[in-house]
C-alpha positions as a Python dict, from the first residue, in 0.01 Angstrom:
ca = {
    (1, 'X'): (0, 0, 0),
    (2, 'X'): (89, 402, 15),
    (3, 'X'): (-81, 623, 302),
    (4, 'X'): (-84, 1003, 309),
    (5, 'X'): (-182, 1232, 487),
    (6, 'X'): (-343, 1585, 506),
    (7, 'X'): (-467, 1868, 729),
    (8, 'X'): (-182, 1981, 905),
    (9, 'X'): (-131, 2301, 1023),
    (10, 'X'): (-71, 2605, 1231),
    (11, 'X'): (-359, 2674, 1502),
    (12, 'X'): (-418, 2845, 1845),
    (13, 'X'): (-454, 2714, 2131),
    (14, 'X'): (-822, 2574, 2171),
    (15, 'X'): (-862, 2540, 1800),
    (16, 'X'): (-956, 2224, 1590),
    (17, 'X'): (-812, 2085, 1297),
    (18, 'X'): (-931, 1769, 1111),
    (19, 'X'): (-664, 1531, 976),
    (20, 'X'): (-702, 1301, 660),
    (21, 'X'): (-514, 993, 556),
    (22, 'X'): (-595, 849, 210),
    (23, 'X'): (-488, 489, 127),
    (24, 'X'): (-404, 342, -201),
    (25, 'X'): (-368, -50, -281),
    (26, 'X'): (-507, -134, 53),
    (27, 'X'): (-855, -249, 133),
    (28, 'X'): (-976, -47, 460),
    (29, 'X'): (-1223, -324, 515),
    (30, 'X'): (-926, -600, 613),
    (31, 'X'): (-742, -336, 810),
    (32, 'X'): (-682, -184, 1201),
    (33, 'X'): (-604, 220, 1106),
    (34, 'X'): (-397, 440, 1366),
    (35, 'X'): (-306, 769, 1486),
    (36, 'X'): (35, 837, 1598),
    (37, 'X'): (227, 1136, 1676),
    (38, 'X'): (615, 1213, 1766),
    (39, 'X'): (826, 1480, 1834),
    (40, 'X'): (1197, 1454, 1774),
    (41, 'X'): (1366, 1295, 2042),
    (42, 'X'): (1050, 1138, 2197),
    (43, 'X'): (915, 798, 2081),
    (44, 'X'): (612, 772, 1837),
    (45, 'X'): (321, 788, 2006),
    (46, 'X'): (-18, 629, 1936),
    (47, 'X'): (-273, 864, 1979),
    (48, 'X'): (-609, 667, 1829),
    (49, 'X'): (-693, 349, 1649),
    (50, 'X'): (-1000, 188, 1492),
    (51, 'X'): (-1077, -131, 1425),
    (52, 'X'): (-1237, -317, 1088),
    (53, 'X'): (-1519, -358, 1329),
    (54, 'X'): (-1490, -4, 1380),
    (55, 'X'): (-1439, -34, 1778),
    (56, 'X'): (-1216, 299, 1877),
    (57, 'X'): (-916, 323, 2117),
    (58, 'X'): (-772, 618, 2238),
    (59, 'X'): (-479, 767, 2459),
    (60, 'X'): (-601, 896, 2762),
    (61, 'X'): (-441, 1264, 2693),
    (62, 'X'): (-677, 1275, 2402),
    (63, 'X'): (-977, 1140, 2503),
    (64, 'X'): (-1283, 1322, 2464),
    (65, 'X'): (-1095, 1616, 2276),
    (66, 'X'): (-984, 1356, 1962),
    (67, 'X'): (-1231, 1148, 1711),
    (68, 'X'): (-1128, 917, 1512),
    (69, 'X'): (-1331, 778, 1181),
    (70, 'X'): (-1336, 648, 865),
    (71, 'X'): (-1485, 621, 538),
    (72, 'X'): (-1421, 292, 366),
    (73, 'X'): (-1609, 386, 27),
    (74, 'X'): (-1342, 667, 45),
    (75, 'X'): (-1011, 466, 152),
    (76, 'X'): (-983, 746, 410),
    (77, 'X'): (-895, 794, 771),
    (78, 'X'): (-966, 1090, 1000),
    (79, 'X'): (-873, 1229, 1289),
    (80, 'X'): (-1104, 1467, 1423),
    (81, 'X'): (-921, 1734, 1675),
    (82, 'X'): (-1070, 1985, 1903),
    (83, 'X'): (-937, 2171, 2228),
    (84, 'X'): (-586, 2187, 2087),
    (85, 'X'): (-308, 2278, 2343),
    (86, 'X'): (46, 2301, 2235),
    (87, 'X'): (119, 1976, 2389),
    (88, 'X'): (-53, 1826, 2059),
    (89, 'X'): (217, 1975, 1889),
    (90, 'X'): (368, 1706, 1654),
    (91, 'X'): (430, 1492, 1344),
    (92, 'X'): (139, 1367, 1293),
    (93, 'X'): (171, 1014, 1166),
    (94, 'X'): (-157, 742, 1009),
    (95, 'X'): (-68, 373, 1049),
    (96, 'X'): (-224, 34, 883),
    (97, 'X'): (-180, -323, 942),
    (98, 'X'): (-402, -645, 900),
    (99, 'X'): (-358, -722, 1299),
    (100, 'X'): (-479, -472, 1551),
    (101, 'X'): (-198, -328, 1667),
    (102, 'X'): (-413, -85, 1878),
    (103, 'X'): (-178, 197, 1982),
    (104, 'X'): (161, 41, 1967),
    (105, 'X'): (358, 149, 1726),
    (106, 'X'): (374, -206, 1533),
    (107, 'X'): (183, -115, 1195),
    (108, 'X'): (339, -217, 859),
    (109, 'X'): (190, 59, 682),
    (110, 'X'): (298, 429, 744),
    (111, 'X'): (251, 758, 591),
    (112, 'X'): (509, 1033, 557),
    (113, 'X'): (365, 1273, 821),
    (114, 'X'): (181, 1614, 848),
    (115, 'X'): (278, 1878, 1089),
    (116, 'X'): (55, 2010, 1334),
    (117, 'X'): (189, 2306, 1548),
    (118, 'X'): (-28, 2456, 1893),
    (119, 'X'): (28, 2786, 1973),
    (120, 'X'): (-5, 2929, 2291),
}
């Protein structure tokens, strides 16, 4: 299975930004799908997750700013991002696995990363 992802960017403070992960040789159906972000020298981070039941988890500095979704007929992930501050400054990382892994950083499958960068 190959993820990648799409949407990063550079955005002000208080701006949104929609992130994409498309998935290829892997059934979204069977699958948990995750968020995670990391800056260097900090551990990965899991910042959303959603279920094949499509039950949502979030981390608590992203709740209620931060939607995750998905689109199975597509093989794509999103991650919906609104009230950006530069703390959400990071590599922004999508993540799938059979077992639901939730927000710990435990997937098998990984994408290469997009950058999203907050200015102030």
């Amino acid at each position: 299975g190959r993820l990648v992802e799409s949407g990063g960017g550079v955005v002000q403070a208080g701006g949104s930004l929609r992130l994409s992960c498309t998935a290829s040789g892997l059934n979204f159906d069977d699958l948990t799908m995750g968020w995670f972000r990391q800056v260097p020298g900090k551990e990965r981070e899991g910042v959303a997750a959603i279920d094949l039941w499509g039950v949502t988890i979030y981390a608590n500095s992203v709740k209620g700013r931060f939607t995750i979704s998905n689109d199975n007929a597509k093989n794509t992930l999103y991650l919906q991002m609104k009230s950006l501050t530069p703390e959400d400054t990071a590599m922004y990382y999508c993540a799938a696995d059979r077992r639901d892994w939730q927000l710990l950083p435990e997937y098998t499958y990984w994408g290469q990363g997009t950058q999203v960068t907050v200015s102030s």
